[in-house]
N, C-alpha and C positions, 0 to 999 in steps of 0.2 A: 755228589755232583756239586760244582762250587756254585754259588749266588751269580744268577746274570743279573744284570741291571737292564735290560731289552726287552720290547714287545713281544718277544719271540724266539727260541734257541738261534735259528734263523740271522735274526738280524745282529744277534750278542756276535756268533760269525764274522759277520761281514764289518763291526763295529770292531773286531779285533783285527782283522785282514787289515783294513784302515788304519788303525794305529801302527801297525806293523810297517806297513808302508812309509807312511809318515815319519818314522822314527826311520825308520833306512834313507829318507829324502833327506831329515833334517843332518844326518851323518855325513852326506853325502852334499850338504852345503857345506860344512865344514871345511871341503876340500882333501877327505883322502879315503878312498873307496875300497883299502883294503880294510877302513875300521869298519866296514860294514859287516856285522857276523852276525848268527843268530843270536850269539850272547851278547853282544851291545843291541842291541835291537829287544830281546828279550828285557834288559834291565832299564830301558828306557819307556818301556810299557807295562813294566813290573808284572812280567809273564814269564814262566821258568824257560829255560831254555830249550828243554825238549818239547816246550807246548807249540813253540813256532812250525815244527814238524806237521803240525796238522793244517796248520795253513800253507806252506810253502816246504816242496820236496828238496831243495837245496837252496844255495843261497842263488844264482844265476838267475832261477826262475822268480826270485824275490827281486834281485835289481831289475829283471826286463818288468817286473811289472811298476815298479817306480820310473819307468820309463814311458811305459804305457799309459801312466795316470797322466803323467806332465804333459804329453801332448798336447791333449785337449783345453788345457788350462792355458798354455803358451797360444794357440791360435785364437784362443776365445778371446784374449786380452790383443791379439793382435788384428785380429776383425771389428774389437770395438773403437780401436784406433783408426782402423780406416774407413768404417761407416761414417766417421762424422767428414771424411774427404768430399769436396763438392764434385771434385772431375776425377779421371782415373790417371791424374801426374800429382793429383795430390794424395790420390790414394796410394801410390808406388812410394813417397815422403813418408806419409805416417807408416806403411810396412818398415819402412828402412827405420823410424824412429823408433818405433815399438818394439824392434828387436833390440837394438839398443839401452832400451830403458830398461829390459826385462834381464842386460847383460850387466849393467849399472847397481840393479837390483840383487844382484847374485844368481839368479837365477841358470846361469850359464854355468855357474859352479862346477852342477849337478852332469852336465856332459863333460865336462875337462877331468871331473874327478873319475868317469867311467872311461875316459879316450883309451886310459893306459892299465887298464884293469885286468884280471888274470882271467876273466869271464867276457871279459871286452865282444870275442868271436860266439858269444851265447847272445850280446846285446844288440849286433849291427841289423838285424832286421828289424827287431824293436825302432831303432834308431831309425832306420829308414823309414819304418813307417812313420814316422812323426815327422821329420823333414819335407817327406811329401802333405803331412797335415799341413805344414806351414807354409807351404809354397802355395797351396791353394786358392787364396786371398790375392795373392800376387798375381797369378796366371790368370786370376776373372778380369783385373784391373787390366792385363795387358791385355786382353782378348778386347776388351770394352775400347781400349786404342787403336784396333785394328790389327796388332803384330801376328803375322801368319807362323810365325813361331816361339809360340806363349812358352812354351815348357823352357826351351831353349832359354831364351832369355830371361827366366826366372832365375832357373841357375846360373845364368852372370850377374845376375846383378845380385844373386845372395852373394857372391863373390864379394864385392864393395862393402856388405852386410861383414860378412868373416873378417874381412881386413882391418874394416874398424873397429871389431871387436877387437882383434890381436893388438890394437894399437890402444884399447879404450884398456885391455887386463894390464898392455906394460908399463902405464902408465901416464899415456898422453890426456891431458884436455878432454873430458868428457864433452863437453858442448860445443868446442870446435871441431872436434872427430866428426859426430854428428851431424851438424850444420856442413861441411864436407862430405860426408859420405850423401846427404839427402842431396846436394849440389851434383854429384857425380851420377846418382842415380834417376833426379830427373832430367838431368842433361841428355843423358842414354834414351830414357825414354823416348823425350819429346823428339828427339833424332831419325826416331823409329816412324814419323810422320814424316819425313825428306825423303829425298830418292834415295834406292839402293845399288 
């Protein structure tokens, strides 16, 4: 049996699950999701190739679970952007910034590299469930305004959220994209106080 370095068979485990993942995220910053295999994955953990097998029964179930991981990571860092909002139109600002910075950061990579991927139909519920993580944050702040259609207009205003991404990957103005898309989003909001 080879040497763990763990408290525990246990956590040697969950210490290689981890890295395995890891090494498929950091693949999958890169920018191209078919290099993700168990053999680049394997040599970037310096694990043989067949050892990935005991953690992950194909590759599919190994990208939804880099998908699964990132969730939480992306809402955590987009909740602590809008804890420090004083009202809930500053709170809808920093969601709209935080996505942003997290797209600026590469972080977005990681879904543009799975959108077109041959497992893509293995990862959309994955997917879904983390979009609904991140709208979370947003639907309490509109609720906190009053709008009797929080869900609803989470999803427009991620709308403004996508577009300045598409405008921040082609190339445009990082900070005036921004400064624009936070303009249009709490325009919307604060709107949602006037008649309807």
């Amino acid at each position: 049996m080879p040497k763990i370095r763990a408290a525990s068979v246990a956590d040697h485990r969950a210490q290689q699950r981890a890295a395995l993942v890891a090494a498929a995220r950091e693949i999958l910053e890169e920018g191209d999701a078919s290099a993700v295999t168990f053999a680049a994955v394997a040599a970037r953990t310096g694990l043989a190739r067949n050892s990935v097998y005991k953690y992950f029964a194909d590759r599919g179930q190994l990208l939804a679970e880099v998908v699964r991981e990132a969730a939480p990571r992306w809402t955590s860092r987009i909740r602590a952007e809008m804890a420090e909002a004083q009202t809930p139109e500053e709170a809808v600002a920093a969601y709209v910034r935080a996505q942003l910075i997290l797209v600026r950061d590469g972080e977005h990579r990681i879904a543009q590299a799975l959108a077109g991927d041959r497992d893509a139909a293995v990862l959309r519920e994955g997917a879904a469930q983390a979009h609904a993580q991140i709208l979370e944050p947003l639907i309490a702040a509109l609720t906190d305004l009053g709008d009797d259609a929080p869900h609803r207009t989470a999803r427009l205003l991620q709308g403004f959220v996508n577009a300045a991404t598409t405008a921040v990957e082609s190339g445009d103005d990082f900070d005036a994209v921004t400064r624009q898309a936070v303009r249009l989003a709490t325009g919307a909001v604060t709107s949602l106080a006037g008649p309807r």
